[in-house]
C-alpha positions, 0 to 999 in steps of 0.5 A: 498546505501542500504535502512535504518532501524529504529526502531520507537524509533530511528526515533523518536529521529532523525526524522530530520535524517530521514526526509532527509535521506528519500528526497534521498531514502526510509527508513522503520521503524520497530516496535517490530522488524518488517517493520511497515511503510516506509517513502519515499520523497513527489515527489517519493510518488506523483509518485507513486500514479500517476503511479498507477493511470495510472494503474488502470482500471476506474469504468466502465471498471470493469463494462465492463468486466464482463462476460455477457451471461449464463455463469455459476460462480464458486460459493464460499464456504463459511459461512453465517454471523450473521446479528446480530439481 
């Protein structure tokens, strides 16, 4: 069974449906016709978020891997903003 689409007009009348339709699998709501948010069950997205977690480097792991040493950096072109004083 495919994902299902609504539009927030429509997930907002059957939000029920669209409550149980997402405990089997994700449902995206569009807006003006475009994907807007997806609504996935709780356990799925307790999932998810700890799957990223395990993913994800520490603070100090970032901090690490910094290349030490005179190393020269590619320097980024870009403008100054305005501090607005």
């Amino acid at each position: 069974m495919a994902r299902r689409t609504w539009s927030v007009q429509d997930a907002k009348n059957r939000f029920s449906e669209v409550v149980e339709a997402a405990r089997r699998r994700p449902q995206t709501v569009t807006k003006h016709g475009k994907p807007a948010v997806v609504i996935v069950a709780a356990d799925e997205y307790e999932r998810l978020r700890d799957l990223q977690q395990l993913n994800a480097p520490t603070f100090a792991e970032l901090l690490l891997a910094m290349p030490t040493g005179g190393e020269d950096f590619e320097r980024l072109e870009g403008r100054m903003r305005d501090p607005g004083f």
